[in-house]
N, C-alpha and C positions, 0 to 999 in steps of 0.2 A: 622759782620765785623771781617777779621782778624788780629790780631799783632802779625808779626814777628819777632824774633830778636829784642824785646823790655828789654829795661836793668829793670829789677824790681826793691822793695825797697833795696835786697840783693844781686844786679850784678849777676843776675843769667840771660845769653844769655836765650833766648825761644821762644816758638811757644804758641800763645792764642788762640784758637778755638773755640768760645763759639757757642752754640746748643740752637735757639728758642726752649723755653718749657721745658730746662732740667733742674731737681731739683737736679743730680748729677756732679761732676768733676770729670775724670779722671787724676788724676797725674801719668805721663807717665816717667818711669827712663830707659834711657840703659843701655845697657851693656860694657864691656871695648871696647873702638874704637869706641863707635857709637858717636851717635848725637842727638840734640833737634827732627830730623826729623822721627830717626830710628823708633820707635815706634806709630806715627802717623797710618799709613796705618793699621796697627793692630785695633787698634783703631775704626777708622771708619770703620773698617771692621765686627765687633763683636758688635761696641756698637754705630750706627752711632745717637740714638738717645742724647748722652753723651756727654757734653762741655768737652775741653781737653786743659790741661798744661801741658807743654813738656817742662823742664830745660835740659838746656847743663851741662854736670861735666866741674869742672873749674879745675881737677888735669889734669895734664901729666904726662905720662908713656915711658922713652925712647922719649922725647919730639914730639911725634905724636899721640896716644893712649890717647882719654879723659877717663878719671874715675871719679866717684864722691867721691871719698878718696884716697889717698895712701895705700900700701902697700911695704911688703919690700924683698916680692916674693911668689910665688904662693901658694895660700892658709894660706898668714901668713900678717895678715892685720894692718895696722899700726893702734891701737886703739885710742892712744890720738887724731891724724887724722881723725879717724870717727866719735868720739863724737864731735867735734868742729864744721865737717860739716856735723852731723846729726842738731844741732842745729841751723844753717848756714839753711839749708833746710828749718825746721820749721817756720824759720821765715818770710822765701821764699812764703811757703806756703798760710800764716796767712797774711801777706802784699799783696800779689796779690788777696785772696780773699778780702779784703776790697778794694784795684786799682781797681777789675774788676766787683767787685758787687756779687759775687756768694758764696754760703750759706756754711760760712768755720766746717761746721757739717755734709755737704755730700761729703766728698772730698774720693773718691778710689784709691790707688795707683795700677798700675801695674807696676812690676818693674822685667829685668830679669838678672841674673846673679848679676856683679856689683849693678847695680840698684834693684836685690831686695834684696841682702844686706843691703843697705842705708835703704830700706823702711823697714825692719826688723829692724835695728836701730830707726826709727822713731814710730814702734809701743813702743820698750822698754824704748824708753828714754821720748817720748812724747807722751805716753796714752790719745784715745779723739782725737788726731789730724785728724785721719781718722778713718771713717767707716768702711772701710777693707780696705783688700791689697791681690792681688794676685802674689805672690813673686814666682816665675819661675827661675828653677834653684839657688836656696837660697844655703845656709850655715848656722849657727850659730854665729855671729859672734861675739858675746861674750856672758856670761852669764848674764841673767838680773839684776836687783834687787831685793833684796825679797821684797813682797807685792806687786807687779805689778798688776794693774787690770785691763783685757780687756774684760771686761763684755760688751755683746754689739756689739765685734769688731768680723766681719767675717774675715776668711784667710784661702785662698788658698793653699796650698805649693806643689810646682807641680816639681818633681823630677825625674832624669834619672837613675835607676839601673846600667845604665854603662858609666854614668858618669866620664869621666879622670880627670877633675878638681873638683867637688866634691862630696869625696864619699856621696854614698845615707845614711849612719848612721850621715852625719851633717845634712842632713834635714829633717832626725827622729828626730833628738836631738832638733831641732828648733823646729817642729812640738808638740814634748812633752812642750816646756818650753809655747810657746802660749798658751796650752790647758789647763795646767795648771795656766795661769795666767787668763784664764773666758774665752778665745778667741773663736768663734765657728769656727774649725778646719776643714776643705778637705783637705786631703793627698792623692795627687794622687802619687803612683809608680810607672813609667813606665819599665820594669824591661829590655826591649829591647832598651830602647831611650842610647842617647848621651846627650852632654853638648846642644846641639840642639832642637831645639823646635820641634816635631811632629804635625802631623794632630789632633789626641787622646786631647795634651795640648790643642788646641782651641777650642776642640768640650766640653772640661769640662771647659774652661774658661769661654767660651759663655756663657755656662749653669749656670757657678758661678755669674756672672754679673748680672744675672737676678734676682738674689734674695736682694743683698748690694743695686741694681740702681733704 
């Protein structure tokens, strides 16, 4: 069965999808402008055997543009905003897996752009919450904390060399600080891509999937 557009314990608008037999969650984030819905078809399309949670971002941008934080212009991101709702997420999280019954210790995010910002955010601020995350088009978005441990925790970081919005040295620089904190790290560079996802990003998503799910 599915629930749409069901308000969670943290008013986060969503899409529930749960999958006979799977022992994982896919936590689905988009990117600025999207929706609970953008990242669905991905999804089943890569991982049809994977239950899926898909939150709306509750910011506005130019009051049409959802995001799941502020910002105060391009590539300069409002931080006391993302910590409030990274943790805002977290809780998003951790409340719908006890609502929906599914095992909140297999939970994967994929998240692209804005959305794998947030889930960058949520490996640093909440270590353990997920099992990996495959952050598509990421950045850095702040520096962690020392001590950080993400022993355990897979991560994707799948990056466009020609990237307009962000350079490819912020998602070396995220990709070091993950790896550094125990994280086991894929760094894909696609040195021809854009802000845009390729054929190449799904063929090693997919690949990546197989191993966290």
């Amino acid at each position: 069965m599915t629930d749409r557009d069901r308000e969670s314990p943290s008013h986060f608008e969503h899409v529930w999808e749960p999958v006979d037999g799977s022992a994982t969650t896919l936590l689905l984030l988009h990117g600025t402008g999207g929706s609970e819905h953008d990242m669905l078809p991905l999804a089943r399309q890569l991982a049809p055997g994977l239950s899926r949670l898909s939150p709306r971002g509750k910011v506005l941008e130019g009051g049409v543009s959802r995001r799941f934080f502020r910002r105060h212009g391009e590539g300069q991101l409002d931080i006391p905003d993302l910590l409030e709702r990274t943790d805002e997420l977290a809780a998003f999280v951790a409340g719908s897996a006890s609502g929906y019954g599914f095992d909140p210790s297999r939970v994967v995010a994929i998240g692209f752009s804005n959305g794998a910002n947030i889930a960058a955010s949520l490996l640093f601020r909440h270590p353990g919450l997920l099992r990996g995350a495959a952050l598509l088009r990421p950045m850095l978005p702040y520096e962690p904390e020392t001590g950080l441990d993400l022993e355990g925790t897979s991560v994707l970081v799948a990056a466009g060399g020609r990237d307009p919005l962000i350079p490819a040295t912020q998602s070396r620089e995220l990709a070091q600080r993950l790896e550094a904190a125990g994280a086991a790290v894929t760094l894909r560079m696609d040195p021809a891509a854009g802000h845009g996802l390729v054929q190449d990003d799904l063929v090693a998503l997919a690949a990546w999937l197989e191993e966290p799910a």
